[in-house]
N, C-alpha and C positions, 0 to 999 in steps of 0.2 A: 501611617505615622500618627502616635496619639495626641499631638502637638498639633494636627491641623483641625481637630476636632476641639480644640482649647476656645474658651471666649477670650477675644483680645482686650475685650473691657469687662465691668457686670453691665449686663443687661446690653449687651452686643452680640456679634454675630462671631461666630466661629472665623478661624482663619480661613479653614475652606468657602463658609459661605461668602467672607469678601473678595476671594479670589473669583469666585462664579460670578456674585456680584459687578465688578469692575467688567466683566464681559456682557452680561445684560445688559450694565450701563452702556457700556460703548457700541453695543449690535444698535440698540435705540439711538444712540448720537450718529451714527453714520449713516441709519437711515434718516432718521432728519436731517441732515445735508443733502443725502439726494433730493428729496422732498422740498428744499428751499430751494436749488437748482432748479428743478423742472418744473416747479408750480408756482402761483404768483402767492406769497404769504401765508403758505396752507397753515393750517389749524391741526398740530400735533396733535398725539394721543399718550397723557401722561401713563404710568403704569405701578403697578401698587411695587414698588420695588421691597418693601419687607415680607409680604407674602410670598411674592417671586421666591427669597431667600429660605422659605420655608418649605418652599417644593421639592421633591427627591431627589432629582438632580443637583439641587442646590448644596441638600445634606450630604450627599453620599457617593457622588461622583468623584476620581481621582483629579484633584487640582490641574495636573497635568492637559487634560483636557481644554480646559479656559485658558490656560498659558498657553496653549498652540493658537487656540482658538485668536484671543487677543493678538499674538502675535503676528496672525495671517489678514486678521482685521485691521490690526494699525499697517501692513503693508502696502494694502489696498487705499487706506483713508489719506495715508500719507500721499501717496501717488496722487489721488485726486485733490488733494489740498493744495501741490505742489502746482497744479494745471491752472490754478483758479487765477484770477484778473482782480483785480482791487474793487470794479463793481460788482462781482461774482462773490465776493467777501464779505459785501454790504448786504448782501441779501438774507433777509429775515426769513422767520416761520414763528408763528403764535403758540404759546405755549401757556394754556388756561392756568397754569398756575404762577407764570412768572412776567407774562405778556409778551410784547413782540423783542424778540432775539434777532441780533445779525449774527452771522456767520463766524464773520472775526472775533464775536465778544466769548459765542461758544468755543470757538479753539482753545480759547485760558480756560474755560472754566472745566472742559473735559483733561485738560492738562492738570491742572489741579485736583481733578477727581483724582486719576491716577496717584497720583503725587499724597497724594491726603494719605488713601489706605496702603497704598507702601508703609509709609512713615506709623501706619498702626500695625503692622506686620512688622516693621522693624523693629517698632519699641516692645512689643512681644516676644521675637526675640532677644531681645536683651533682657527682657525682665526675668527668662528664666534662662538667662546663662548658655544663650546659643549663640 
């Protein structure tokens, strides 16, 4: 589909690459939860996420792919989010570029990832009449 190869903005990323995207982001949000569960305040590991985007699979893998992927991902994370206890929520992990995160606060804010590039994938469609 030559619409997935479209940039959604100038100087952004293809439709494809932010549907890859949103799956890298969240394979690394879920593993930082576990990592805040089983370790006491570990020290994440940020990741170049525009290069990621520039990788083969980024460009050139069927979207379809990451939408399974995601979707098998949020079933799993959902489950585990759903188990957790209110001090199981409060629990942090260091993130050198943002400092220490609780659990709770990352739930919005990967909710919001999501929610962000939707909403640039929808206004692409619409800009050219889908």
């Amino acid at each position: 589909m030559e619409q997935l190869d479209s940039y959604y903005r100038p100087g952004g990323w293809t439709i494809r690459q932010v549907v890859h995207h949103v799956a890298d982001s969240h394979m690394n949000g879920y593993i930082k939860f576990k990592l805040a569960l089983t370790e006491d305040n570990p020290i994440v590991k940020p990741y170049k996420e525009a290069l990621w985007a520039e990788l083969e699979d980024a460009r050139t893998l069927p979207v379809d792919v990451s939408l399974k992927l995601v979707e098998t991902l949020h079933c799993r994370w959902v489950t585990l989010l759903k188990s957790l206890s209110q001090s199981e929520l409060n629990r942090q992990f260091y993130h050198p570029e943002a400092g220490d995160l609780s659990l709770n606060k990352v739930i919005g804010l990967y909710a919001w990832h999501g929610n962000h590039h939707l909403a640039h994938i929808m206004n692409f469609r619409k800009s050219v009449g889908l």
